[in-house]
C-alpha positions as CSV (number, residue, x, y, z in Angstrom):
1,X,-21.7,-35.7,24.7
2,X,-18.3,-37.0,24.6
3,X,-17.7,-37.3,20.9
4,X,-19.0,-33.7,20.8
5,X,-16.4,-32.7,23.4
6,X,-13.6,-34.5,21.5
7,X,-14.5,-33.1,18.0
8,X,-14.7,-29.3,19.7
9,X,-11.1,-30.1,21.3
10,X,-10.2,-31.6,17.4
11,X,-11.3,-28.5,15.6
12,X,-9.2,-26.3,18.1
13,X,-6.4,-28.1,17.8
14,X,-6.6,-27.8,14.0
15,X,-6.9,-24.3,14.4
16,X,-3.8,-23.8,16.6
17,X,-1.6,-25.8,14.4
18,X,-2.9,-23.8,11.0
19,X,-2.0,-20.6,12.9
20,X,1.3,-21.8,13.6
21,X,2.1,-22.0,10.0
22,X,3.4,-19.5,7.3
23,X,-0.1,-19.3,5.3
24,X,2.1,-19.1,2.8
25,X,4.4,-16.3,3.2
26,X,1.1,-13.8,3.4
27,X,0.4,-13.8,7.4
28,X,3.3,-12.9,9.9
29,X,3.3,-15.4,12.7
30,X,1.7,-13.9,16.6
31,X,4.7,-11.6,17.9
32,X,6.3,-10.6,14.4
33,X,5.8,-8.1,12.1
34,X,6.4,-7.0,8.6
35,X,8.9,-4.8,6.1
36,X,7.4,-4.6,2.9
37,X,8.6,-2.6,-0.6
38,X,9.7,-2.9,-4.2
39,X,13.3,-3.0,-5.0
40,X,14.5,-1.3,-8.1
41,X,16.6,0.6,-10.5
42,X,13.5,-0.4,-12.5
43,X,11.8,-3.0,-10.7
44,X,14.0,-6.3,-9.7
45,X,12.0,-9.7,-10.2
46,X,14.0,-12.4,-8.4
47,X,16.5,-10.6,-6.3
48,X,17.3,-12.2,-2.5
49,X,15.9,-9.2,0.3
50,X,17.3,-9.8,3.6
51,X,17.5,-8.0,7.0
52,X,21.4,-7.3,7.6
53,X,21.9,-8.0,11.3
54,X,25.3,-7.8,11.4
55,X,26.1,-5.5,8.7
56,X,28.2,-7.4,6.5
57,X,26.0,-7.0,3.5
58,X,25.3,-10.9,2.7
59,X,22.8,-13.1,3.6
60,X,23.4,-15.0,7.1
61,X,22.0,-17.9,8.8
62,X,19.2,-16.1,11.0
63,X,18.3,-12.9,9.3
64,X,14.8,-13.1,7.6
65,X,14.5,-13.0,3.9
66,X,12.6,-13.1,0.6
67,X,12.6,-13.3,-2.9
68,X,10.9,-10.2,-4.7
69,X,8.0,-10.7,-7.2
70,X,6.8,-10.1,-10.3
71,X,6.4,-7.1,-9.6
72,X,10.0,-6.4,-7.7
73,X,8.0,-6.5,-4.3
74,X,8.9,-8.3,-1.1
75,X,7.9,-8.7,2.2
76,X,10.0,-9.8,5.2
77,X,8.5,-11.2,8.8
78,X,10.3,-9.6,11.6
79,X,10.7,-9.4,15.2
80,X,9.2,-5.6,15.8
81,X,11.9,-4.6,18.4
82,X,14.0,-5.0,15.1
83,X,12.7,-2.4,12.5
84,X,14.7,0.5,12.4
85,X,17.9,-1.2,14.0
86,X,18.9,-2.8,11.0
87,X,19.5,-2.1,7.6
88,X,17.6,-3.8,4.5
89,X,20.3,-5.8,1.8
90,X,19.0,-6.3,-1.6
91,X,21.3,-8.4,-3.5
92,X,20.7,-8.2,-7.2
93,X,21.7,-11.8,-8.6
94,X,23.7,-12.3,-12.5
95,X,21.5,-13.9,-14.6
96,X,18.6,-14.7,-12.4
97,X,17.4,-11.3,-11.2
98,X,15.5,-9.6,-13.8
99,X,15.3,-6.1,-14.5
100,X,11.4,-4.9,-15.5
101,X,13.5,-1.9,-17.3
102,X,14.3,-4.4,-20.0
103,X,12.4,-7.1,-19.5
104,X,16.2,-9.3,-19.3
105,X,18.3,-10.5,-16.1
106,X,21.1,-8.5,-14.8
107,X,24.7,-8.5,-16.7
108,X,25.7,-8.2,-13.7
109,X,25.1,-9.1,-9.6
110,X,25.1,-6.4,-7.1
111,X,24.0,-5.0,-3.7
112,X,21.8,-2.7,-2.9
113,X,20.6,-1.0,0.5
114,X,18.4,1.0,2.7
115,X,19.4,2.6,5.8
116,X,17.9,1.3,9.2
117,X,17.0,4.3,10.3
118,X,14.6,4.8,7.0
119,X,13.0,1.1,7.3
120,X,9.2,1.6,8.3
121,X,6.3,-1.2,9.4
122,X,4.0,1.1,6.9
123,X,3.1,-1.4,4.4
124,X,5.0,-0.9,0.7
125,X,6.8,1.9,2.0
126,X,10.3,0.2,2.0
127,X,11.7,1.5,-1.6
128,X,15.4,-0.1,-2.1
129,X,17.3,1.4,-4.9
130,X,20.4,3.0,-5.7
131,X,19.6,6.2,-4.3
132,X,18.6,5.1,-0.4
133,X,21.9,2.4,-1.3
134,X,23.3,5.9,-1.4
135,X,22.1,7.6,1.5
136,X,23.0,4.6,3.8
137,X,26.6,4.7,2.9
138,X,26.2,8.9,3.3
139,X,25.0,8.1,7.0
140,X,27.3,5.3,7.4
141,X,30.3,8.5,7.3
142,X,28.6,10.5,10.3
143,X,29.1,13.7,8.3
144,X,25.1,14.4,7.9
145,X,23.6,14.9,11.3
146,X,20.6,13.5,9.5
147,X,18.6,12.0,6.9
148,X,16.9,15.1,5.4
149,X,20.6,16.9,5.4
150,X,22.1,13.8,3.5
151,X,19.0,13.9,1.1
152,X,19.6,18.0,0.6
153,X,23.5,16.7,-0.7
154,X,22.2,13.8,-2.7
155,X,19.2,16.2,-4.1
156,X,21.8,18.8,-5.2
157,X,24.5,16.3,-6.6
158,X,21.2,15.4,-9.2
159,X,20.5,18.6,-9.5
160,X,17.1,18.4,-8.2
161,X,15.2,20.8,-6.2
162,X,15.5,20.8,-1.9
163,X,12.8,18.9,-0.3
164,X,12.9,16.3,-3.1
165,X,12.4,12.8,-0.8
166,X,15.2,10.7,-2.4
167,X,14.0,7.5,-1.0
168,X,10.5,7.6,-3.0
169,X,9.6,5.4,-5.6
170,X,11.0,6.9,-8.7
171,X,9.1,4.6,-10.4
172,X,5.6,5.2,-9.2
173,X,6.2,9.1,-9.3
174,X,7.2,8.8,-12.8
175,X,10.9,10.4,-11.4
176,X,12.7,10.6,-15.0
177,X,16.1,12.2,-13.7
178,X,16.2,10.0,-10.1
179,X,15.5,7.2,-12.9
180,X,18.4,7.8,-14.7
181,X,20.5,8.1,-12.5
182,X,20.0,5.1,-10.9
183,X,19.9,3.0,-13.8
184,X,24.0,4.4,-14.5
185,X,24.6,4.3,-11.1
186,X,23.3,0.0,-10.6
187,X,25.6,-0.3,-14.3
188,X,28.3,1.2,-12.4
189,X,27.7,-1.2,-9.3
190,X,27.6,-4.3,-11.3
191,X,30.4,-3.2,-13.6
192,X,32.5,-3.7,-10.3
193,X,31.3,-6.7,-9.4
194,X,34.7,-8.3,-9.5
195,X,36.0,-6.3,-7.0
196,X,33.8,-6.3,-4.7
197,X,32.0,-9.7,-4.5
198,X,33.0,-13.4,-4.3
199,X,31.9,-16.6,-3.5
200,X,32.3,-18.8,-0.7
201,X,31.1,-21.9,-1.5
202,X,27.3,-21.0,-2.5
203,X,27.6,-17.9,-0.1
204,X,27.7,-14.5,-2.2
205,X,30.5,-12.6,-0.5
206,X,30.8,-8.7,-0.1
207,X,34.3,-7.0,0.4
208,X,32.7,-3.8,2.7
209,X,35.8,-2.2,2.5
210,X,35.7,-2.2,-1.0
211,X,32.0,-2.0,-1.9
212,X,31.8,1.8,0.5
213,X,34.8,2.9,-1.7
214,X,33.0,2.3,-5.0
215,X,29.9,4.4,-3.5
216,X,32.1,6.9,-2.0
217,X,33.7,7.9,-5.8
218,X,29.8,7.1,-7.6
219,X,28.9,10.2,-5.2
220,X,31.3,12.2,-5.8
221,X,31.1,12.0,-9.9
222,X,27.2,12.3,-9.8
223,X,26.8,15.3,-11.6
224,X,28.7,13.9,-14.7
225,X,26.6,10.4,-14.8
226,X,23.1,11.3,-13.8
227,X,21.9,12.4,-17.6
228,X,20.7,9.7,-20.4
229,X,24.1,10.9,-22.2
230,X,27.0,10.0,-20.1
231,X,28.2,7.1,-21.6
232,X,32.1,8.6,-22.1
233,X,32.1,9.9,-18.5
234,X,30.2,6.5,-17.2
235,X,33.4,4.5,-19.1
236,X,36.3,6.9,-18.0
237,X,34.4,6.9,-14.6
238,X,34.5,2.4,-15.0
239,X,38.1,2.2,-15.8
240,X,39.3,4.5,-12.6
241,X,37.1,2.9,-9.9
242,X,38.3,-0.4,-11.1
243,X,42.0,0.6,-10.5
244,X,41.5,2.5,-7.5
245,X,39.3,-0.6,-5.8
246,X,41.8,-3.1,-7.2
247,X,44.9,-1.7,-4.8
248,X,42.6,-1.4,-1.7
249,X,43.2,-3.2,1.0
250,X,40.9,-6.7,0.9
251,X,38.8,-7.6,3.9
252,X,38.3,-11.3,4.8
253,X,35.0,-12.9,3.4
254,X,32.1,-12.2,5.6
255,X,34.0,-10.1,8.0
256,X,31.8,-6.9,9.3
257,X,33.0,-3.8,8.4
258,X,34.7,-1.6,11.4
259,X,36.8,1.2,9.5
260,X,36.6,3.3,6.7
261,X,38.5,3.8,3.3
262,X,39.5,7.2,2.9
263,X,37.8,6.9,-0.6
264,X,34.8,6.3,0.8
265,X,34.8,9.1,3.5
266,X,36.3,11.6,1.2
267,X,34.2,10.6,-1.8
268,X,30.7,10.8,0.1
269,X,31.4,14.9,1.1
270,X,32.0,15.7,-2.6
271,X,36.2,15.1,-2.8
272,X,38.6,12.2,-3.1
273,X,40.9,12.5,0.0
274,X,42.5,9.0,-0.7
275,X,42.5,6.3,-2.9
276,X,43.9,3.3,-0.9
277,X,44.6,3.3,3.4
278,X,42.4,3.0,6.1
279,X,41.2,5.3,8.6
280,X,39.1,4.9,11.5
């Protein structure tokens, strides 16, 4: 009778500690829950997803993470009091992220994101990609009393019909122009990688200040580099965001952002009202 007691008591105890563990990435521990997508401008093998807690746009001591597939999926474990209070980061990493669009890695790093307010428990239905790293810095500006209205803008910028859910996979729905437009719009990203990212030690950097600039003048010249054939207007567009980011003001590594450029706020209502200072 005893050995029976203290092999039942084993077994439990076996069981407790196996619950305890990861299984592997696959089963979120008792009191969490999970944020799972794809991450593209085609789909991203190898690029670092995170949950940005404090807004600064890198990966921090704390804030859950992954590494998506080969596929360009991910899936992060969460506390559940913490889905749709923060955004999701995607950072897309030089040489080590590879893009299924051409089977190479990136030229380039850069950061992508999804708003918080868009981030779902639904299983797969976290899409990051240029367009919803679009509509976060549109809500960031508090000029679109929501996220339909802000989708309406981006919708019409493309040149796409109202009621067109900007933050589907463009992929899956076989999305041609939302495509496109993201694959000059991520080229336009990484293209000014120098002035918006650093390094700090091994820690990627992100100059916010900087980085909402650069989407605020993308939105604003959308029309001209959505199509297949906008190479001239892509490399006019490359040489003028590089000046223009180059005389803003820099923010300290790591510091979270609290203001915003007048690029950016002008840019992301369809005019440039400023190049350089900040506003609050």
């Amino acid at each position: 009778m005893m050995k029976k007691t203290i092999l039942a008591a084993a077994m439990i105890t076996v069981g407790l500690i196996a619950g305890c563990g990861s299984g592997g990435g696959t089963t979120p521990a008792t009191g969490t829950t999970s944020l799972s997508g794809k991450v593209a401008d085609g789909y991203l093998v190898g690029a670092t997803v995170f949950l940005d807690k404090n807004g600064n746009y890198q990966l921090d001591a704390g804030e859950p993470s992954a590494t998506t597939d080969a596929n360009g999926a991910y899936t992060l474990t969460v506390d559940p009091a913490d889905v749709g209070k923060y955004p999701i980061v995607a950072l897309a990493i030089k040489g080590q992220t590879m893009d299924k669009d051409t089977g190479l890695p990136v030229a380039n790093s850069y950061v992508l994101s999804m708003p918080a307010t868009a981030t779902s428990g639904t299983v797969n239905s976290n899409f990051i990609s240029p367009m919803s790293s679009q509509l976060r810095e549109m809500m960031e500006t508090g000029k679109y009393a929501s996220m339909q209205q802000a989708m309406t803008a981006l919708a019409a910028k493309l040149g796409m019909t109202v009621g067109t859910n900007m933050l589907e996979d463009y992929m899956l729905a076989n999305n041609a122009t939302m495509h496109t437009a993201a694959q000059n719009m991520a080229s336009l990203m990484g293209g000014e990688m120098a002035q918006v990212m650093g390094t700090s030690g091994t820690t990627v950097t992100v100059d916010v200040n900087r980085y909402r600039g650069m989407m605020g003048m993308i939105f604003s010249n959308m029309s001209s580099i959505k199509g297949p054939n906008s190479q001239t207007a892509m490399t006019t567009l490359m040489g003028t965001m590089t000046t223009t980011l180059g005389n803003m003001p820099m923010m300290s590594a790591g510091q979270p952002y609290l203001n915003m450029s007048t690029a950016f706020r002008g840019g992301m209502v369809g005019g440039m009202s400023g190049t350089g200072g900040m506003m609050n």
